[in-house]
DSSP file (Angstrom, degrees, kcal/mol; ACC not computed):
  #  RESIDUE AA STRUCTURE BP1 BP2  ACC     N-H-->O    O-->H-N    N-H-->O    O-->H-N    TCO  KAPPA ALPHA  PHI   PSI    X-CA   Y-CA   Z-CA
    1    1 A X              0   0    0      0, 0.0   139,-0.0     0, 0.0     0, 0.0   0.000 360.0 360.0 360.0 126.7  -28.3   -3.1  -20.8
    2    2 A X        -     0   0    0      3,-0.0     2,-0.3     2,-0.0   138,-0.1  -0.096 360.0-152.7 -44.7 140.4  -26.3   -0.4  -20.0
    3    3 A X     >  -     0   0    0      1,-0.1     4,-1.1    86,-0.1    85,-0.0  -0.966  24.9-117.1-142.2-178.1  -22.8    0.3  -21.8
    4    4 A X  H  > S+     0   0    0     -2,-0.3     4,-3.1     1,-0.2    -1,-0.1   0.633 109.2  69.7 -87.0 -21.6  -19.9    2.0  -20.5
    5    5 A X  H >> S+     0   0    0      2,-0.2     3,-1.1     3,-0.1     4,-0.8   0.980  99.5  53.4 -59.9 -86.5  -19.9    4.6  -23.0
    6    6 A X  H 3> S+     0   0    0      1,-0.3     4,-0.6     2,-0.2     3,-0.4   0.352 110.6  46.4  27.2 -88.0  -23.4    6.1  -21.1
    7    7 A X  H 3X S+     0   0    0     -4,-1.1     4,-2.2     2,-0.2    -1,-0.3   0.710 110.6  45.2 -56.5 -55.8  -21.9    6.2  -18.2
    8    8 A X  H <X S+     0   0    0     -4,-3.1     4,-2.1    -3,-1.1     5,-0.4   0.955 112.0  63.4 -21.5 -67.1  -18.3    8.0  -19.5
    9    9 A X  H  X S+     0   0    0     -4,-0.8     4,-1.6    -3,-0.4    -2,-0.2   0.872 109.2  38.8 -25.9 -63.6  -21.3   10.4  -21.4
   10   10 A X  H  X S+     0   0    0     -4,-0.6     4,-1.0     2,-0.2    -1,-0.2   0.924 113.2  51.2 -80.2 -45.1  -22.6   11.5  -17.6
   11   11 A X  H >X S+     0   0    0     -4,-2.2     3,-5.0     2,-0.3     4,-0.7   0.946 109.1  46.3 -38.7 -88.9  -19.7   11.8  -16.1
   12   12 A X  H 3X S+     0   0    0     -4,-2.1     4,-1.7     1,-0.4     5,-0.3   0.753 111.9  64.4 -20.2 -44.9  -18.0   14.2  -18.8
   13   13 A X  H 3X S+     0   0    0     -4,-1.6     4,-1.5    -5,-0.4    -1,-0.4   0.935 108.6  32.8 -62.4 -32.7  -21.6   16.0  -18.4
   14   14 A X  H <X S+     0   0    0     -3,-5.0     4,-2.3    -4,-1.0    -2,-0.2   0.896 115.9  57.2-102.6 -29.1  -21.2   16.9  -15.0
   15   15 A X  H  X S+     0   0    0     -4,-0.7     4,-1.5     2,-0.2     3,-0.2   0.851 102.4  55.5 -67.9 -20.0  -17.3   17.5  -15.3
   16   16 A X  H  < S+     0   0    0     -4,-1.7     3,-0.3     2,-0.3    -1,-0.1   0.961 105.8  56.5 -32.2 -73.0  -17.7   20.3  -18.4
   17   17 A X  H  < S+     0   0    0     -4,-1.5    -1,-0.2    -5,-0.3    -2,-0.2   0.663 114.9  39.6 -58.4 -13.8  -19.9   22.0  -15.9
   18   18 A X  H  < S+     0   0    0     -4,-2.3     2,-0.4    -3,-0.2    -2,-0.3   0.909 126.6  21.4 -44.6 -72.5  -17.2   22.0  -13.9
   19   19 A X     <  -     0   0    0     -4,-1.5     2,-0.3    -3,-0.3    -1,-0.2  -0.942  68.3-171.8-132.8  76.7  -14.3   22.6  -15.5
   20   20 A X  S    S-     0   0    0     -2,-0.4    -4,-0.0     1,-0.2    -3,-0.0  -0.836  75.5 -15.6 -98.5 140.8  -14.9   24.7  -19.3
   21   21 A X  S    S+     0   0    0     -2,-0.3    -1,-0.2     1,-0.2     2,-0.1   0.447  73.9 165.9  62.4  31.2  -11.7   24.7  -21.0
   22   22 A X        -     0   0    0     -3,-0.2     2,-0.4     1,-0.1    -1,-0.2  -0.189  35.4-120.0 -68.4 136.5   -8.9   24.0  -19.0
   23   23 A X        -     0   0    0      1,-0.1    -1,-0.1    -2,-0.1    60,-0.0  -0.785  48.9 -79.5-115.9 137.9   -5.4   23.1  -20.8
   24   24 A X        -     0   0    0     -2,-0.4     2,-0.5    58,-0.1    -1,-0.1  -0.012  53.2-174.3 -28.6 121.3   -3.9   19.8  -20.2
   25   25 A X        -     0   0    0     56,-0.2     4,-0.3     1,-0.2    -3,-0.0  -1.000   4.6-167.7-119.7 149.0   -2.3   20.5  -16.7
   26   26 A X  S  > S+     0   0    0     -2,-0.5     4,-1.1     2,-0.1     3,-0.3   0.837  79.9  60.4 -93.4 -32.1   -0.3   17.2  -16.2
   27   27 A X  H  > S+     0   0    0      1,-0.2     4,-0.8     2,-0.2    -1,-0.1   0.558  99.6  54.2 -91.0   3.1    0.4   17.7  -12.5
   28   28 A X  H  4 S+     0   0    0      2,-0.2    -1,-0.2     3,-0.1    -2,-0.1   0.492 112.1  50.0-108.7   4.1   -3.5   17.9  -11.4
   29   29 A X  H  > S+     0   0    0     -3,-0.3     4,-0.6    -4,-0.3    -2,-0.2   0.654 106.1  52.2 -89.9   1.1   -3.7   14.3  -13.3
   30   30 A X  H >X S+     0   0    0     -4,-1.1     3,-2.2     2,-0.2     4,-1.6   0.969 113.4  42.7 -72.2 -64.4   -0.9   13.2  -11.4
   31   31 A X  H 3X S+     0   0    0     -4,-0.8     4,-0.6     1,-0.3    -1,-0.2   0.418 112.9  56.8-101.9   3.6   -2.9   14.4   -8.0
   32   32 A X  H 3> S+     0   0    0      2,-0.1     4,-0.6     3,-0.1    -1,-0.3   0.727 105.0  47.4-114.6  -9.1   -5.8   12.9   -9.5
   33   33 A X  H <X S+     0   0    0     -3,-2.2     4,-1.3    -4,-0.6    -2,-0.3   0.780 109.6  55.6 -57.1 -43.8   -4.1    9.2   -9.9
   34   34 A X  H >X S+     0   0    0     -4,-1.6     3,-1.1     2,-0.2     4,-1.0   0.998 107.0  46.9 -86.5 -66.7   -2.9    9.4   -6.6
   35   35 A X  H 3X S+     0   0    0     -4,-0.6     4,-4.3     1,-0.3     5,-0.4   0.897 107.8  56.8 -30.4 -55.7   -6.4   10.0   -5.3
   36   36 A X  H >X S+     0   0    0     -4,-0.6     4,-0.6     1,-0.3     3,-0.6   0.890  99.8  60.9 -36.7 -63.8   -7.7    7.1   -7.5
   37   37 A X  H XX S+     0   0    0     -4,-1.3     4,-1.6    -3,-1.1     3,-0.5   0.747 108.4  44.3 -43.7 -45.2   -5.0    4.8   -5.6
   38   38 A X  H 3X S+     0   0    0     -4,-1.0     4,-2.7     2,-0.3    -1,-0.3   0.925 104.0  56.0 -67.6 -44.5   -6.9    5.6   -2.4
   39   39 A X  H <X S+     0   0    0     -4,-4.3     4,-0.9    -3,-0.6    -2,-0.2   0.779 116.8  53.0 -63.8 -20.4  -10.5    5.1   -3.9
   40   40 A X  H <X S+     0   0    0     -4,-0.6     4,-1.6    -3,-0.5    -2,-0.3   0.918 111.1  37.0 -75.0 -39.8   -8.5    1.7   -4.6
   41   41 A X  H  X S+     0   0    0     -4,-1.6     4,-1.2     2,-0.2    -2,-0.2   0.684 109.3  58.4 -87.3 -16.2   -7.4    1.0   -1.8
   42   42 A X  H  X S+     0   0    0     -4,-2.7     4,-2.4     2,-0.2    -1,-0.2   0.863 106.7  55.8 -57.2 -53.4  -10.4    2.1    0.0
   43   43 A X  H  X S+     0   0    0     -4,-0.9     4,-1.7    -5,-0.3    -2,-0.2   0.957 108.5  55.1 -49.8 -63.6  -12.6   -0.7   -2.4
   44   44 A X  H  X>S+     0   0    0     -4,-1.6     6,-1.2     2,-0.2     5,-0.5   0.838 104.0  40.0 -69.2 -40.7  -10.3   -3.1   -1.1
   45   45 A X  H ><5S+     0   0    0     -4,-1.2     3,-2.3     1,-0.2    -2,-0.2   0.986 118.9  55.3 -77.4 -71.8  -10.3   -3.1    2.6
   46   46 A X  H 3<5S+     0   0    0     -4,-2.4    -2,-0.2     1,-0.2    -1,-0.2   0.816 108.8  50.0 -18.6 -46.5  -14.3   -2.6    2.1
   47   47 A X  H 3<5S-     0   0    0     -4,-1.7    -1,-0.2    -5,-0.2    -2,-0.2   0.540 109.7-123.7 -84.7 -12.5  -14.2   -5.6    0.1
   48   48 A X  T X<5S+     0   0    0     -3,-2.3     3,-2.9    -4,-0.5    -3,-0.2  -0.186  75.6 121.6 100.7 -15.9  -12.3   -7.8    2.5
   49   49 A X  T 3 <S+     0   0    0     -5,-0.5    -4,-0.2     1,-0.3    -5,-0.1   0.872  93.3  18.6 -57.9 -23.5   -9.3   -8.7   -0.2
   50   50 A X  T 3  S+     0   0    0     -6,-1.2    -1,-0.3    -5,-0.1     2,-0.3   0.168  88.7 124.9-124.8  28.9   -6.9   -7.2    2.2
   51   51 A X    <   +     0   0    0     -3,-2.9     4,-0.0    -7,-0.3    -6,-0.0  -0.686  18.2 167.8 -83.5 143.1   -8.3   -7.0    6.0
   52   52 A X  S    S+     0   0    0     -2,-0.3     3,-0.2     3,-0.0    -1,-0.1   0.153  74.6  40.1-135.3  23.6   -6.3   -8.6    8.0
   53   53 A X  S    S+     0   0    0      1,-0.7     2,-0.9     2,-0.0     3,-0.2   0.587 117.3  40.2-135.2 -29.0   -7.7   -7.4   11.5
   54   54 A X        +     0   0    0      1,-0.2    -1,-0.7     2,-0.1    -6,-0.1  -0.989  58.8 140.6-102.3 101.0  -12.3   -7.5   10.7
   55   55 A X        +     0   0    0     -2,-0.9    -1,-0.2    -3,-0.2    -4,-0.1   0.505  68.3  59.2 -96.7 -38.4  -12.4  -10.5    8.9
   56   56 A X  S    S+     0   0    0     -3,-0.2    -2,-0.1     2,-0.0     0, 0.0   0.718  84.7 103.7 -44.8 -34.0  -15.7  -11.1   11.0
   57   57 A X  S    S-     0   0    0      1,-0.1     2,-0.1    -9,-0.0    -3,-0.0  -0.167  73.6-128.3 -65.8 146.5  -17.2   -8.0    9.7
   58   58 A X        -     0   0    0    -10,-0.0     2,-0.6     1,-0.0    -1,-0.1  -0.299  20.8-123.1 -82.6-171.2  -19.7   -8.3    7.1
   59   59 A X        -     0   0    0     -2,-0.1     2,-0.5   -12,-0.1   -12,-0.1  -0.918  22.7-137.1-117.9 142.2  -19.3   -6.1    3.8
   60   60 A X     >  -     0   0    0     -2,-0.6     4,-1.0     1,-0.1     5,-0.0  -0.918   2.9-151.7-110.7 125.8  -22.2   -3.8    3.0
   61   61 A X  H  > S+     0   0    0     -2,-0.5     4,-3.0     2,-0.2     5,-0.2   0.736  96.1  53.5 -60.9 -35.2  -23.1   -3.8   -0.3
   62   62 A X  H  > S+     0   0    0      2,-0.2     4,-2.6     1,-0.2     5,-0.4   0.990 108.3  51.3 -81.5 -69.0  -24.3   -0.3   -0.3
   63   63 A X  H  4 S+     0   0    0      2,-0.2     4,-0.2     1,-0.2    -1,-0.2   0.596 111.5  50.7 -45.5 -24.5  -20.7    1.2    1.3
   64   64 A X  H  X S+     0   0    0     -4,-1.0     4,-2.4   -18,-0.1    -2,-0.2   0.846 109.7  50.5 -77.2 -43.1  -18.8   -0.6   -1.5
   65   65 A X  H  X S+     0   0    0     -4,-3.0     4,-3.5     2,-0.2     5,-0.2   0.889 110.4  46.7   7.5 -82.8  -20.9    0.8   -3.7
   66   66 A X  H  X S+     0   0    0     -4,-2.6     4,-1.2     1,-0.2    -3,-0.2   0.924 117.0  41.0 -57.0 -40.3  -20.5    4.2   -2.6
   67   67 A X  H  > S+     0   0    0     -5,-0.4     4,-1.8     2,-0.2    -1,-0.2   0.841 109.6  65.8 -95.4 -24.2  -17.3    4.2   -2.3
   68   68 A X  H  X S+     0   0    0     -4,-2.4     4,-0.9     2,-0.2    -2,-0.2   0.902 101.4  46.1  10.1-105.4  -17.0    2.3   -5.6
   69   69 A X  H  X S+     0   0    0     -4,-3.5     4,-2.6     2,-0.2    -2,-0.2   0.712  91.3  76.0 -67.9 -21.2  -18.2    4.6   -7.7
   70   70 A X  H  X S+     0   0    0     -4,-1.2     4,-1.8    -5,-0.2     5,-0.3   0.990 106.0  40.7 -65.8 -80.8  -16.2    7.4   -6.2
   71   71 A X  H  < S+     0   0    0     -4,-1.8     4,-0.4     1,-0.2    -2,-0.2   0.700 111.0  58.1 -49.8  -5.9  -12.9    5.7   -8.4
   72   72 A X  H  X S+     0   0    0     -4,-0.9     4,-2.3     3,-0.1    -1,-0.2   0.946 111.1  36.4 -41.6 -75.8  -15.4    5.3  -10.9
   73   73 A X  H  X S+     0   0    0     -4,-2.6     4,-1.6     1,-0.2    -2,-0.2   0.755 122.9  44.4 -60.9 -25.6  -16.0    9.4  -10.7
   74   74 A X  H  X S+     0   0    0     -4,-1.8     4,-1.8     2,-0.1     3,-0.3   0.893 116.5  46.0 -77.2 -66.3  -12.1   10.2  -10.2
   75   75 A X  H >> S+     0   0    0     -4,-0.4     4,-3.0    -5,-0.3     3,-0.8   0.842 114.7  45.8 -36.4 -55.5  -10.9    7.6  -13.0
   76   76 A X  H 3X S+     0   0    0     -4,-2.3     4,-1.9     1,-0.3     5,-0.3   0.871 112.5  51.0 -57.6 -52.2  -13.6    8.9  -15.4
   77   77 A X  H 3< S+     0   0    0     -4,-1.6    -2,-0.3    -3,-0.3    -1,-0.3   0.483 107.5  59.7 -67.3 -12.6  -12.4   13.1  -14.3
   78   78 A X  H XX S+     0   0    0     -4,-1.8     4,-2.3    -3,-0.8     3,-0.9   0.887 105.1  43.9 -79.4 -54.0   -8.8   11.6  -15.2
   79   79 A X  H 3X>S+     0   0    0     -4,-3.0     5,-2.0     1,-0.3     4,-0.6   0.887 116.4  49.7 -60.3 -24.2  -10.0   10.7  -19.2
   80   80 A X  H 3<5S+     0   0    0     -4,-1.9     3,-0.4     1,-0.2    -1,-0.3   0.810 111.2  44.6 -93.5  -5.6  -11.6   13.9  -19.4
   81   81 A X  H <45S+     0   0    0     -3,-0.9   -56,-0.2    -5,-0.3    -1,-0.2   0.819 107.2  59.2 -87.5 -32.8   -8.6   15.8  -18.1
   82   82 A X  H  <5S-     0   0    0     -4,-2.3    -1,-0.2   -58,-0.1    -2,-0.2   0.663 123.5-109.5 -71.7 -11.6   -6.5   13.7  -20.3
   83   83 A X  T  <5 +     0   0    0     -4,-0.6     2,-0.8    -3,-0.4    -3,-0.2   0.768  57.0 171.7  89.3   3.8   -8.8   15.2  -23.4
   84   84 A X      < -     0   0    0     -5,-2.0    -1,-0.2     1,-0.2    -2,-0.1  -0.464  16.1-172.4 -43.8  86.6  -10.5   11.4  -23.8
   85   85 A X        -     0   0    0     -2,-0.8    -1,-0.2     1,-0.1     2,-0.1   0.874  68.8  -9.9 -51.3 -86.0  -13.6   12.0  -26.5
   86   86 A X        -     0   0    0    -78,-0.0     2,-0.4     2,-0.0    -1,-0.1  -0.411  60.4-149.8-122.8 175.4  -15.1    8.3  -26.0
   87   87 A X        -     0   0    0     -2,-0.1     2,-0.8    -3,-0.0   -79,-0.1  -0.991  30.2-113.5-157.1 140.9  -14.0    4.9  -24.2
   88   88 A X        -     0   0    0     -2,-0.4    -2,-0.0     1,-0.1   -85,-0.0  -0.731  34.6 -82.3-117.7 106.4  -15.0    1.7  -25.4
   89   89 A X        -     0   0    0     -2,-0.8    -1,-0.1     1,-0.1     2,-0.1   0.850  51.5-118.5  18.9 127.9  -17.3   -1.0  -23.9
   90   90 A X        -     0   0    0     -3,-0.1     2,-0.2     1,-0.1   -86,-0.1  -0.550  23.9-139.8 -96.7 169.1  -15.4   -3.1  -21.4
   91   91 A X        -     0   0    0     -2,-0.1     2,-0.3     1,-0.1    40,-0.1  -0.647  27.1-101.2-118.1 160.1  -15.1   -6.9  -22.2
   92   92 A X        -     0   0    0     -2,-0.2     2,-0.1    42,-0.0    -1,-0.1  -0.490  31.9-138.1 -95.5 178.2  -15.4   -9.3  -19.7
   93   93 A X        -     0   0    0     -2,-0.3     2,-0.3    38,-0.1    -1,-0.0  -0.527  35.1 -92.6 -99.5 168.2  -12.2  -11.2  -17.9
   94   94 A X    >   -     0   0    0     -2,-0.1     3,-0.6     1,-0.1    -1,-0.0  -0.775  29.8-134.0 -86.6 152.4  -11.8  -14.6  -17.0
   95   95 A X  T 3  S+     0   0    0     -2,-0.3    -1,-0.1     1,-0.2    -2,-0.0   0.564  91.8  89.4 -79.9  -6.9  -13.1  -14.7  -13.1
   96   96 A X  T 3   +     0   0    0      1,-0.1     2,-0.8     2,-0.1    -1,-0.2   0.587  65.7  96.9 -49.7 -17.3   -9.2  -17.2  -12.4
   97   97 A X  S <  S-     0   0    0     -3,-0.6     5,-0.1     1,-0.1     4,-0.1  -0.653  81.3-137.8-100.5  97.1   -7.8  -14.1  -11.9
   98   98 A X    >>  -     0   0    0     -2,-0.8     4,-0.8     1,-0.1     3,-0.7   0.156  21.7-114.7 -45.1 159.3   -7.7  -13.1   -7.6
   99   99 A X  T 34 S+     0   0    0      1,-0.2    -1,-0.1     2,-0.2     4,-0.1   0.714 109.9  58.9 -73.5 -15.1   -8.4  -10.2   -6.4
  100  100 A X  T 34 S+     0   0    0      1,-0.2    -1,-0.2     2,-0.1    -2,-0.1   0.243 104.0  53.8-100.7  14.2   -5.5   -9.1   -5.2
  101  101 A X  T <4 S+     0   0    0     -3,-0.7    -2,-0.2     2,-0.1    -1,-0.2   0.356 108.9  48.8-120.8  -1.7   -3.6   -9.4   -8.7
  102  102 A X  S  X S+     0   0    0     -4,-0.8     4,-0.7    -5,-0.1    -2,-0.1   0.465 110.1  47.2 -96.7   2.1   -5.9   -7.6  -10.3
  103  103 A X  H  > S+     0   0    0      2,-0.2     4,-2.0     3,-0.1    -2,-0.1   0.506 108.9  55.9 -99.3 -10.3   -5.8   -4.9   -7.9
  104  104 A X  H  > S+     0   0    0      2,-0.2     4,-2.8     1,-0.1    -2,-0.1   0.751 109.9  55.0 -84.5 -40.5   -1.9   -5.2   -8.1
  105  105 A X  H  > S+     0   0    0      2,-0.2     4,-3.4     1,-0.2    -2,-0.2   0.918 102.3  50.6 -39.1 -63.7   -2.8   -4.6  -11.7
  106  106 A X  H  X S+     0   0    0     -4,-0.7     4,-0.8     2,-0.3    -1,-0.2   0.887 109.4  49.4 -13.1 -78.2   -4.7   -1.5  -11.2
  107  107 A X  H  X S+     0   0    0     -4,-2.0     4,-2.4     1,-0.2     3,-0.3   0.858 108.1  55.4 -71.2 -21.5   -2.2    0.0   -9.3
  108  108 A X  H  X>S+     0   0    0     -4,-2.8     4,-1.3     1,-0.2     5,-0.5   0.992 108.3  45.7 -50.2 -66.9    0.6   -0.9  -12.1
  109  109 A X  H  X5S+     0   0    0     -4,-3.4     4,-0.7     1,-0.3    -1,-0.2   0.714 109.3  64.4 -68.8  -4.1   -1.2    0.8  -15.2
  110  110 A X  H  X5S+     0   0    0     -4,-0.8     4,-1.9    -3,-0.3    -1,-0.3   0.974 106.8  39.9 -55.1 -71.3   -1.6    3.8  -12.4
  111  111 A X  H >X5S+     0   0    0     -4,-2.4     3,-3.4     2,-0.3     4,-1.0   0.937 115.6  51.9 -38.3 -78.6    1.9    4.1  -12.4
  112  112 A X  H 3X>S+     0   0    0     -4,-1.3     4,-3.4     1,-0.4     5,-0.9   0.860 110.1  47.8 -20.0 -47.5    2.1    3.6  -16.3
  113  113 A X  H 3<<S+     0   0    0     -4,-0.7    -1,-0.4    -5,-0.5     4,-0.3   0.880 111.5  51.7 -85.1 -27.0   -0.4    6.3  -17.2
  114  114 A X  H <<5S+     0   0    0     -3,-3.4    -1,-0.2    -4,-1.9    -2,-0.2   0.639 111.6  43.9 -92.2 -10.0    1.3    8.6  -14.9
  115  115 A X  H  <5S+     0   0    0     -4,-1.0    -2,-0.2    -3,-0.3    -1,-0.2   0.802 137.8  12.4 -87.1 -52.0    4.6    8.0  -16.5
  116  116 A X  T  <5S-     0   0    0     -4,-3.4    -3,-0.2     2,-0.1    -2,-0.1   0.780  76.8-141.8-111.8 -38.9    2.9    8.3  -20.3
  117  117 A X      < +     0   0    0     -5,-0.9     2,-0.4    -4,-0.3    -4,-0.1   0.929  43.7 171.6  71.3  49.1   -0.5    9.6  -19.9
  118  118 A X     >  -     0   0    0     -6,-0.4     4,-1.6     1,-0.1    -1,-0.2  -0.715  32.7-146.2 -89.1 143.2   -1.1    7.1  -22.7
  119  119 A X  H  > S+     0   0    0     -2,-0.4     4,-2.2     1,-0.3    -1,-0.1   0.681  97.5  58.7 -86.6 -10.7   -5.0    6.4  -23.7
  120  120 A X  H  > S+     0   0    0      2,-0.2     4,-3.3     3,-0.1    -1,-0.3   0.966 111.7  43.4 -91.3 -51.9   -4.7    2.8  -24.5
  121  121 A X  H  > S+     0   0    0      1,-0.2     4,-1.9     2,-0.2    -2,-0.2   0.848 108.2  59.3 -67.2 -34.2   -3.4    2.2  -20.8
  122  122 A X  H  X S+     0   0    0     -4,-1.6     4,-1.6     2,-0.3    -1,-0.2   0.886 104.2  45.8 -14.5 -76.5   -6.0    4.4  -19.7
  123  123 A X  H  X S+     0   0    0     -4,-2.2     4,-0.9     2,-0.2    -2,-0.2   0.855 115.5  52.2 -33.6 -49.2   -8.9    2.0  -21.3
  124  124 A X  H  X S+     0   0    0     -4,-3.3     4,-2.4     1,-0.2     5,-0.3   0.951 106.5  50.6 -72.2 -29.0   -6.9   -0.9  -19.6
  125  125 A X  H  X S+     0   0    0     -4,-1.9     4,-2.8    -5,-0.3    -2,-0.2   0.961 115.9  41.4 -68.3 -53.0   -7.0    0.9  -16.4
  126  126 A X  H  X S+     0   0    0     -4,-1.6     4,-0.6     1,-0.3    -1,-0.2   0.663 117.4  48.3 -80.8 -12.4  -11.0    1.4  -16.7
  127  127 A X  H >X S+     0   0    0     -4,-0.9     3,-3.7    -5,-0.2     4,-2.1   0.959 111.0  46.7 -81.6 -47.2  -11.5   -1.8  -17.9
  128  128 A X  H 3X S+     0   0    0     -4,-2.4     4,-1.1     1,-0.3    -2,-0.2   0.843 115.5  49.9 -67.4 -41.5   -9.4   -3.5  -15.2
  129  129 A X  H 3X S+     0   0    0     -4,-2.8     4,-1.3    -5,-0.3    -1,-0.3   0.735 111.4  47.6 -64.4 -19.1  -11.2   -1.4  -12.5
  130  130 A X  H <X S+     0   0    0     -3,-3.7     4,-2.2    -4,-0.6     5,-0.3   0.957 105.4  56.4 -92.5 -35.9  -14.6   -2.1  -13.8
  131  131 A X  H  X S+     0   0    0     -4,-2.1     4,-0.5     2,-0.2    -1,-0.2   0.546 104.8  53.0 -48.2 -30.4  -13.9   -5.5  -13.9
  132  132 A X  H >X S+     0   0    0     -4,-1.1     3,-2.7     2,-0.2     4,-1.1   0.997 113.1  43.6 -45.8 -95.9  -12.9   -5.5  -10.0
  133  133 A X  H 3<>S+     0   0    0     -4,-1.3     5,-2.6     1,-0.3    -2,-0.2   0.750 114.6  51.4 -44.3 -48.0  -16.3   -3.8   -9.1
  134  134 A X  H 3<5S+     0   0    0     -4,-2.2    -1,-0.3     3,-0.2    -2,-0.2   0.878 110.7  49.8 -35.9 -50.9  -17.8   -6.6  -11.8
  135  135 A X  H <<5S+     0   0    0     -3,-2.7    -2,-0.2    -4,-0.5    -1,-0.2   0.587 111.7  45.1 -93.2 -27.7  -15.8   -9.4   -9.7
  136  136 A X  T  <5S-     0   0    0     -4,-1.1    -1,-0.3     2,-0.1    -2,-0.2   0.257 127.7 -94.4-109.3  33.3  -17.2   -8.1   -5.9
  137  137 A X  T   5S+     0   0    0     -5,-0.3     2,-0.6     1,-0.2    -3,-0.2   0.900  79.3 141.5  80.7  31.5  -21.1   -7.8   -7.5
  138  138 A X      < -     0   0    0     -5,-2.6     2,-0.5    -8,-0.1    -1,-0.2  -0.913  36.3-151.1-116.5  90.9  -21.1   -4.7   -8.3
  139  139 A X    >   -     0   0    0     -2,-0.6     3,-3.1     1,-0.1     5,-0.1  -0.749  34.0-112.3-123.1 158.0  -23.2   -3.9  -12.2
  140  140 A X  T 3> S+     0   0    0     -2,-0.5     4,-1.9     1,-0.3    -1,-0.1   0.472 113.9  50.3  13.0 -83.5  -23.3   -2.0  -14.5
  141  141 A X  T 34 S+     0   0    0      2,-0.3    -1,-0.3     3,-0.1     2,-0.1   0.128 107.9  50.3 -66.8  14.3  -26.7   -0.6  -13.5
  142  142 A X  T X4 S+     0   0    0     -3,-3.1     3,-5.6     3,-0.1     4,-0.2   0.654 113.8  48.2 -86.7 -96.5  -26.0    0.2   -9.8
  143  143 A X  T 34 S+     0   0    0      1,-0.3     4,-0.4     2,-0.2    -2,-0.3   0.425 113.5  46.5 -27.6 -57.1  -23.1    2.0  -11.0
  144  144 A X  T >X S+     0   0    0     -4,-1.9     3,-2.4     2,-0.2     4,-0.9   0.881 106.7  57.6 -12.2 -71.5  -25.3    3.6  -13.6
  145  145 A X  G X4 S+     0   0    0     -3,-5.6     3,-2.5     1,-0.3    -1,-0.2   0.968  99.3  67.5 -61.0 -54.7  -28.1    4.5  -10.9
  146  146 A X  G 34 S+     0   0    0      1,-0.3    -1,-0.3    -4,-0.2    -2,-0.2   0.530 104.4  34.7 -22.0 -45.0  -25.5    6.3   -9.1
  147  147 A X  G <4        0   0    0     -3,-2.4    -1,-0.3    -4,-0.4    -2,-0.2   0.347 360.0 360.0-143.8 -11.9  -24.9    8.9  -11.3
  148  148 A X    <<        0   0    0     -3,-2.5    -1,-0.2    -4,-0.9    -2,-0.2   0.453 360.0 360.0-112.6 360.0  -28.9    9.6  -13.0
């Protein structure tokens, strides 16, 4: 089993080689929240919780996925821009919860963290997103395989 840490671990590897030494800039984690919000909203329409014009279509696992894991890769480049060492194993949720209140969630703690840049809303943010991805069939170890 896979844990969340890993994955944080690979991420942070590829952004380093990116990015060596960079000073908190607050207004390219602002523009990198607002991206996130799209990779949300992107997830969503993919996922059916909001179509209101394809409901016939089916949903391809492989293109929610994809697209998935891209707010995975932004969300993750937000903790390391925020100076985030480690993140800790997400718990699961009760499944009572729709999908379109945990995605109203999501976009709340967006807001929050962009107001405080605080690390404990941060953690809820990455839990609540994986937990979404958790909630359309999406685990661990796809996400995982993405990224090795």
């Amino acid at each position: 089993m896979y844990d969340l840490a890993k994955l944080y671990q690979l991420v942070l590897n590829r952004e380093i080689a990116i990015a060596k030494n960079q000073v908190l800039d607050t207004k390219r984690i602002k523009a990198k929240l607002l991206a996130f919000t799209s990779d949300v909203a992107q997830v969503g329409e993919l996922a059916h919780i909001f179509t209101f014009w394809e409901k016939e279509t089916q949903i391809v696992h492989e293109d929610l996925l994809e697209t998935y894991v891209e707010g995975i890769s932004m969300l993750m480049s937000i903790g390391y821009e925020m100076r985030i060492d480690a993140v800790k194993t997400t718990q699961e949720i009760p499944e009572n919860i729709p999908l379109d209140d945990l995605m109203f969630t999501i976009y709340q703690q967006v807001v929050i963290l962009k107001n405080t840049f605080d690390p404990i809303v941060y953690q809820d943010l990455l839990d609540d997103y994986f937990h979404l991805g958790f909630r359309l069939g999406i685990s661990l170890e796809e996400i995982i395989d993405c990224y090795e």
